[in-house]
DRENNU-19293 format. One record per residue (C-alpha): residue in one letter; chain; residue number from 1; z negated, x, y. Coordinates in Angstrom, 1 decimal. Layout:
N
- res / chain / n / up / east / north
- A / A / NUM / Z / X / Y
...
//
This chain:
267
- res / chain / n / up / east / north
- X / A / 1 / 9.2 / 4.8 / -22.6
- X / A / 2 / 5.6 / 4.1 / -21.1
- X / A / 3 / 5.0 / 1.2 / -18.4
- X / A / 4 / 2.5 / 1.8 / -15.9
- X / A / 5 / 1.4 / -1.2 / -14.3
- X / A / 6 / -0.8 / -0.3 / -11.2
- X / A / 7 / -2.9 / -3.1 / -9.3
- X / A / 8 / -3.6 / -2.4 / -5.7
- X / A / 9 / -7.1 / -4.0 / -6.3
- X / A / 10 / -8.6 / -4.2 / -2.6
- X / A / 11 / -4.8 / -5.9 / -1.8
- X / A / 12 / -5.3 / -8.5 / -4.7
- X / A / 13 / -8.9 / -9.2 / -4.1
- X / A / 14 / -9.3 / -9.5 / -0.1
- X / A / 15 / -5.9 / -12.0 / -0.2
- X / A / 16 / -6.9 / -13.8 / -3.0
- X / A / 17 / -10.6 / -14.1 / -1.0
- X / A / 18 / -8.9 / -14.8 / 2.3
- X / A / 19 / -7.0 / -18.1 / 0.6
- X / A / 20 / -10.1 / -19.2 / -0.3
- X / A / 21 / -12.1 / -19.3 / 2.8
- X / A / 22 / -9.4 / -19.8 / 5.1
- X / A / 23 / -9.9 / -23.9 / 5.0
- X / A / 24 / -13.3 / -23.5 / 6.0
- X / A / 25 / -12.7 / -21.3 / 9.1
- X / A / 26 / -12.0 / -25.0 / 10.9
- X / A / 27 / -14.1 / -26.6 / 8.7
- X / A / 28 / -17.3 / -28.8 / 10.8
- X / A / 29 / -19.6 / -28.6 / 7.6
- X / A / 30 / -21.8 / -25.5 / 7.1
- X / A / 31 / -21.1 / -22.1 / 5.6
- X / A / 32 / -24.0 / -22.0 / 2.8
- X / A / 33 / -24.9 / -19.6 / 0.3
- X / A / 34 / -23.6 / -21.7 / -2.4
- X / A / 35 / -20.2 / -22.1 / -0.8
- X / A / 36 / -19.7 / -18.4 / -0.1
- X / A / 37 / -21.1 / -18.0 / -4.5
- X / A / 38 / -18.1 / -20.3 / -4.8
- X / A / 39 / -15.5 / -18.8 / -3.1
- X / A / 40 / -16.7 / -15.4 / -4.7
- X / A / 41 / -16.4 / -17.2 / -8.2
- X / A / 42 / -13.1 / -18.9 / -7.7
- X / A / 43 / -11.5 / -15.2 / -6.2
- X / A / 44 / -12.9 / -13.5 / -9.5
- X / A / 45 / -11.3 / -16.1 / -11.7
- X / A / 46 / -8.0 / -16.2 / -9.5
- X / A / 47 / -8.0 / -12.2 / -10.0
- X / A / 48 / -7.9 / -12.3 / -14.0
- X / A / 49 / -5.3 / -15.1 / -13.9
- X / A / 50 / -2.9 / -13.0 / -11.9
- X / A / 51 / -4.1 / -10.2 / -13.6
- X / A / 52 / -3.0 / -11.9 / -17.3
- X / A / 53 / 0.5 / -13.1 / -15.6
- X / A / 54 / 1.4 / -9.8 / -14.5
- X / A / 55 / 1.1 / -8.4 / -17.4
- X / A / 56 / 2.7 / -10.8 / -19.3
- X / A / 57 / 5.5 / -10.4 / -16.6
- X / A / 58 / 6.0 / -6.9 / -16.8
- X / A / 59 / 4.9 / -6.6 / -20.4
- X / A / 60 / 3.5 / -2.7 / -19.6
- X / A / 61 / 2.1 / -0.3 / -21.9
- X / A / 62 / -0.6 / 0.7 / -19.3
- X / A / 63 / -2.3 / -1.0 / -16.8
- X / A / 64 / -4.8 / 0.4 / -14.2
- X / A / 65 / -6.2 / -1.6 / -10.7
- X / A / 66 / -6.8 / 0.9 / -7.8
- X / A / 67 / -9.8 / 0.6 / -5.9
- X / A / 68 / -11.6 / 2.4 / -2.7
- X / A / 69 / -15.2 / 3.4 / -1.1
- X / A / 70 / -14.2 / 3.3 / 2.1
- X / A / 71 / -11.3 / 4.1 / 4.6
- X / A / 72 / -13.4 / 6.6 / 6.4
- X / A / 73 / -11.4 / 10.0 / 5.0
- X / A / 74 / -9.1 / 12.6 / 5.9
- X / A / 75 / -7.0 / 10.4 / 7.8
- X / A / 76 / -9.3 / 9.0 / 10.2
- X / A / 77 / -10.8 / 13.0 / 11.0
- X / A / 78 / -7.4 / 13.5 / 12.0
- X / A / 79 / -6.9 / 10.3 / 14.1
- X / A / 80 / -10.0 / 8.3 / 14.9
- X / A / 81 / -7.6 / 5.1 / 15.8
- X / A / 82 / -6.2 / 4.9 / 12.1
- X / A / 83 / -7.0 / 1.4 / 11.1
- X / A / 84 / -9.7 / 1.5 / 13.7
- X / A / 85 / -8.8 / -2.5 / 14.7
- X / A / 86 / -8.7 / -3.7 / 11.0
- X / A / 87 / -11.8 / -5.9 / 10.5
- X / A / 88 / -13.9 / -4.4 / 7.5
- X / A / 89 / -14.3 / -5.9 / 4.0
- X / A / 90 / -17.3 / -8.9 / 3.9
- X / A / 91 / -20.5 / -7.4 / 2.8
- X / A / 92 / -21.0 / -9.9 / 0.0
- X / A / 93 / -17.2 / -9.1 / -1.2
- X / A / 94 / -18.1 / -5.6 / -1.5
- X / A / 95 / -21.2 / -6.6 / -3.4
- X / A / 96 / -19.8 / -8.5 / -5.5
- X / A / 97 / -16.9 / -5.8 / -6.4
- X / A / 98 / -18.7 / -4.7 / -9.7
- X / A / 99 / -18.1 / -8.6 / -10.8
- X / A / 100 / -14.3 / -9.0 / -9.8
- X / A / 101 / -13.8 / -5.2 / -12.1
- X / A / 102 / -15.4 / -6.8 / -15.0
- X / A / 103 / -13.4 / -9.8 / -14.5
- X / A / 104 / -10.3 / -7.5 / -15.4
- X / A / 105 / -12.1 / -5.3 / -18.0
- X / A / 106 / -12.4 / -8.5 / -19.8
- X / A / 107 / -9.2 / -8.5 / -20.0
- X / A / 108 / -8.5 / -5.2 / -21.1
- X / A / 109 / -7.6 / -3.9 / -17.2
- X / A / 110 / -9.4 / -0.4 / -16.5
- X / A / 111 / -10.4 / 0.0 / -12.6
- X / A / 112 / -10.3 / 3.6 / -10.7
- X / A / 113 / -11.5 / 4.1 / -7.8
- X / A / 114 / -11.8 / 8.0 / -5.6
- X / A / 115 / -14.8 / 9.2 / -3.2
- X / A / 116 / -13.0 / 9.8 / -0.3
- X / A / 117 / -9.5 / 9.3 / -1.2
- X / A / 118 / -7.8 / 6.0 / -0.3
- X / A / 119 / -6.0 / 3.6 / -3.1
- X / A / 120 / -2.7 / 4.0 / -1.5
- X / A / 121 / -2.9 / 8.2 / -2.4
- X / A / 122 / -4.3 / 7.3 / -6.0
- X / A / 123 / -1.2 / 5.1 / -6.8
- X / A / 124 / 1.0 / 7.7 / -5.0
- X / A / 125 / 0.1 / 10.4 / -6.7
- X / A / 126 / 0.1 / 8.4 / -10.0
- X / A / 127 / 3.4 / 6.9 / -9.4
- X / A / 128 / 4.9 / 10.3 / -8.5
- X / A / 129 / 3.8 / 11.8 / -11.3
- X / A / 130 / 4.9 / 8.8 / -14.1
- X / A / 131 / 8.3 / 9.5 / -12.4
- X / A / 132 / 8.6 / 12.8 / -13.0
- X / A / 133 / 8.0 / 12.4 / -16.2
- X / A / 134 / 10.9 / 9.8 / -16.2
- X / A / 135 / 8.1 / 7.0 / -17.4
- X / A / 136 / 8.2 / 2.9 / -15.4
- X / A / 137 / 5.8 / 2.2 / -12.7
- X / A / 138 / 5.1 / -0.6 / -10.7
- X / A / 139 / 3.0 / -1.3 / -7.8
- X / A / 140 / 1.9 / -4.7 / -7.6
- X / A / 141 / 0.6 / -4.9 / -3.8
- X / A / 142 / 1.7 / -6.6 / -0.4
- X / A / 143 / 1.3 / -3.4 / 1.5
- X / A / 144 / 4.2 / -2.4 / 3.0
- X / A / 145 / 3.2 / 2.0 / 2.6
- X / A / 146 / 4.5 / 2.1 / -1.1
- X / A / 147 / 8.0 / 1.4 / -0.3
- X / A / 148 / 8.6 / 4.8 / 0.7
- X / A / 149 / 8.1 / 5.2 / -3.1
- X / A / 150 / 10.9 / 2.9 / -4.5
- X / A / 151 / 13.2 / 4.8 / -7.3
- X / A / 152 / 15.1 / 4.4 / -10.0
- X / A / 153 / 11.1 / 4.7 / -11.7
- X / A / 154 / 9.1 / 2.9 / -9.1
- X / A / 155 / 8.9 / -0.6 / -8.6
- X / A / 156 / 6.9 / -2.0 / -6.0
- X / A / 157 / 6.1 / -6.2 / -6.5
- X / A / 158 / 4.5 / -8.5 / -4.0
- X / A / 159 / 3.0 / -10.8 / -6.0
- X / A / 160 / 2.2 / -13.6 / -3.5
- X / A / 161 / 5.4 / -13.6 / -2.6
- X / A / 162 / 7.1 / -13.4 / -5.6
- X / A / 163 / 9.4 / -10.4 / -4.0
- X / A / 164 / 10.6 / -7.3 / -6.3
- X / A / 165 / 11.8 / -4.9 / -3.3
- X / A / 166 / 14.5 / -2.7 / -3.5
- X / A / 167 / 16.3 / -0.5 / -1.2
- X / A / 168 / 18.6 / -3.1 / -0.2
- X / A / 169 / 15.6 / -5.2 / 0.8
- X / A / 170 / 14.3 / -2.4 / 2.6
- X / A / 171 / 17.7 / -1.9 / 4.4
- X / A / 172 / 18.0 / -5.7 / 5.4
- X / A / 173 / 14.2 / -5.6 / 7.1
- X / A / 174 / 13.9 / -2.2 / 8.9
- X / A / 175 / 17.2 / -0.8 / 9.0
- X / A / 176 / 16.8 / 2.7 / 7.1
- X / A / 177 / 16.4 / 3.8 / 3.3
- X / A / 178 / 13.0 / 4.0 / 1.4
- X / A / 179 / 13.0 / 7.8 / 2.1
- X / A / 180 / 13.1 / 7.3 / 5.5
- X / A / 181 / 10.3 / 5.0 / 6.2
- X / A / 182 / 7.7 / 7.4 / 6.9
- X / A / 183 / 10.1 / 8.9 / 10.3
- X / A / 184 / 11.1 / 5.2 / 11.3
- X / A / 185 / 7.4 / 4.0 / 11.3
- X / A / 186 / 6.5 / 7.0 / 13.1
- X / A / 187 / 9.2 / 6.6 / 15.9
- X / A / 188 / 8.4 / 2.7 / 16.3
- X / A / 189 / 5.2 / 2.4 / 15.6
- X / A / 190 / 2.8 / 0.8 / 12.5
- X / A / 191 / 0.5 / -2.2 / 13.7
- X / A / 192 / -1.1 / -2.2 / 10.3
- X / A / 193 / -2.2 / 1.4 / 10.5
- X / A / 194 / -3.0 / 1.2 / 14.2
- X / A / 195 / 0.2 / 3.8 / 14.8
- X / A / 196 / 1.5 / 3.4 / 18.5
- X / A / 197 / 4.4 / 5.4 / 17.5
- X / A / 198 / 6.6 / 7.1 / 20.6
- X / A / 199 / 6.8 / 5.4 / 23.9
- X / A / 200 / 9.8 / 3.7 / 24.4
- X / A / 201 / 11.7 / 3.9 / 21.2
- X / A / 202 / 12.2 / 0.9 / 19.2
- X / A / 203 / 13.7 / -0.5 / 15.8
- X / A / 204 / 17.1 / -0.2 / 16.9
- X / A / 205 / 16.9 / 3.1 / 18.2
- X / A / 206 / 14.9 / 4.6 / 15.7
- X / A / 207 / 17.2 / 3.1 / 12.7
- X / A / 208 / 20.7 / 4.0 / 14.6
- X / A / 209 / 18.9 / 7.7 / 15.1
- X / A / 210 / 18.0 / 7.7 / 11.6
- X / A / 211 / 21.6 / 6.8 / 10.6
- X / A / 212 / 22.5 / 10.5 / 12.3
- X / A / 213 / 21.0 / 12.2 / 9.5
- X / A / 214 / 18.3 / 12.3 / 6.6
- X / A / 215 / 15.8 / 13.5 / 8.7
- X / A / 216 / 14.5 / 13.7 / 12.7
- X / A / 217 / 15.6 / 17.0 / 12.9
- X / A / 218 / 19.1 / 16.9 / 11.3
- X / A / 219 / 19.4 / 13.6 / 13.2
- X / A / 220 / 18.7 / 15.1 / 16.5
- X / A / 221 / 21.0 / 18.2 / 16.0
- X / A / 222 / 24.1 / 15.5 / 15.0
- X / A / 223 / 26.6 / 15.5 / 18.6
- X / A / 224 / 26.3 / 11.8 / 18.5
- X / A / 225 / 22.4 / 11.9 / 19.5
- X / A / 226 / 21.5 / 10.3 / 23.1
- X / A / 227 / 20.6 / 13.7 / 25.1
- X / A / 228 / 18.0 / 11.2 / 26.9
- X / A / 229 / 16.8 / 10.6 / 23.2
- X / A / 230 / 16.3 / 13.6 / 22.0
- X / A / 231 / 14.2 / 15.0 / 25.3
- X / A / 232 / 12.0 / 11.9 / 24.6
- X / A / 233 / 11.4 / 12.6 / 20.9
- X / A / 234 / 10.7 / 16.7 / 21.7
- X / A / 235 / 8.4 / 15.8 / 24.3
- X / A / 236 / 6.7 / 13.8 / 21.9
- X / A / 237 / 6.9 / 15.9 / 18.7
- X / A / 238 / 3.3 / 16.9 / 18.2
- X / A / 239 / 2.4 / 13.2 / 18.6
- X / A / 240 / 5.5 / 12.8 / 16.2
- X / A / 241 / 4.4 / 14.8 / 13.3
- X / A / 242 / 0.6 / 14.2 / 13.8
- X / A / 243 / 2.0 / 10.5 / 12.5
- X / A / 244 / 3.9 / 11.4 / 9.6
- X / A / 245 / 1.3 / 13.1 / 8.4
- X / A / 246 / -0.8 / 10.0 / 8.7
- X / A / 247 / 1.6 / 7.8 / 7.3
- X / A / 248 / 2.9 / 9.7 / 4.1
- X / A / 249 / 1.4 / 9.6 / 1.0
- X / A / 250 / 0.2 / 12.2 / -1.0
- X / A / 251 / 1.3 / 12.7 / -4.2
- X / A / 252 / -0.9 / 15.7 / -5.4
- X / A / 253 / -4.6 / 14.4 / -5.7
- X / A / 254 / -6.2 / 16.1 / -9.1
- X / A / 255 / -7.5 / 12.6 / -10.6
- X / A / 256 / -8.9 / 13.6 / -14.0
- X / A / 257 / -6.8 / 10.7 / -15.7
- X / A / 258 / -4.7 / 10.7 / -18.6
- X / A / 259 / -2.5 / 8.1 / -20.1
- X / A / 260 / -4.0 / 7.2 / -23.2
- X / A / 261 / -7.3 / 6.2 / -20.7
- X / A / 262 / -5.4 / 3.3 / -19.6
- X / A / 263 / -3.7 / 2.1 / -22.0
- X / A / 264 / -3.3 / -2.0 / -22.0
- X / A / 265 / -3.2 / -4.1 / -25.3
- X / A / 266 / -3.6 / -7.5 / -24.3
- X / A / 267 / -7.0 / -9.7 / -25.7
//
């Protein structure tokens, strides 16, 4: 059985960049050139280590980091807030991007990256179709959107903090199953994304709706559902699909990538 191992490279690099300059964000002494060239250096080197421990963890047959252009894409033409508050990526990081991917291709890593597409769609659509082909995947990333992907298949790993999830751990945080993520965000809201989700419906409400049925619809049509809750949500349900939409990953994107493109043997 093939192992995909897929490395949400943007995730990786801007943490792993983040650790490094947080100490100087109170720091008195200047930000020079020659500390940012550090800081740069020490994230490229930090990358390949995790990069050699993951694979040695997960002991994959492929392995292929996931990076993107830009978050300006299909998405934010259909709502201009998406992400709109997230600060963008430091110039000299993005620069220096070229460096951090030869860093892995040192090390036998391949990266990928799609005009216009986001990295969460390219894993998605990888991911999806590994599983239905009954091969292993998993996600290495501390973004919370690939949980909606956890299978039997799929396994989605925060590396930093050392967290396989699962849909027990999913249950425990937000109250519904990995399928149902997608809905409950949209009901509540998701900060990350910039969602405001429906006016006055929180986590409770939207995981004791969700425990009506699969779906918002079946949910809504169950005898048990607040009559006050369900005017709300059809009031709202333009508002409610236009954030599904936003929030669910596709699956289908034609990538031009085969397996044998990625495969990993390790140096």
């Amino acid at each position: 059985m093939a192992h995909l191992l897929l490395l949400d490279g943007l995730n990786l690099v801007r943490r792993l960049y983040a650790a490094q300059e947080r100490p100087f964000h109170n720091s008195p002494a200047p930000y020079s050139e020659a500390t940012g060239q550090q800081l740069l250096h020490n994230t490229a080197e930090q990358l390949q280590q995790i990069a050699v421990k993951l694979t040695r963890q997960f002991k994959p047959s492929h392995v292929l980091a996931v990076f993107e252009v830009t978050h300006l894409n299909w998405r934010t033409q259909l709502y201009p807030a998406y992400k709109a508050d997230r600060l963008p990526m430091p110039e000299h990081l993005q620069i220096a991007l070229p460096v951090l991917k030869q860093k892995l291709s040192d090390i036998g890593i391949q990266s990928f990256q799609m005009p216009d597409q986001e990295a969460d769609d390219v894993i998605a659509t990888l991911a999806m179709t590994m599983r239905q082909h009954q091969q292993q995947v998993t996600i290495v990333s501390t973004d919370k959107g690939y949980l909606p992907l956890l299978a039997e298949e799929v396994v989605v790993y925060d590396h930093f903090n050392r967290q396989q999830h699962s849909n027990e751990t999913v249950l425990q945080k937000f109250g519904v199953l990995p399928e149902q993520l997608v809905r409950y965000w949209s009901l509540v809201g998701d900060k990350t994304n910039n969602i405001s989700g429906l006016a006055g419906i929180g986590p409770k409400t939207a995981s004791e709706l969700l425990k009506l049925g699969p779906d918002i619809k079946t949910a809504l049509a169950h005898p048990d559902c607040p009559a006050k809750l369900k005017d709300k949500i059809m009031a709202s349900r333009a508002e409610l699909q236009l954030f599904m939409q936003i929030l669910s990953l596709k699956t289908d994107l034609q990538l031009g990538l085969n397996l044998q493109q990625v495969r990993f043997t390790a140096c």
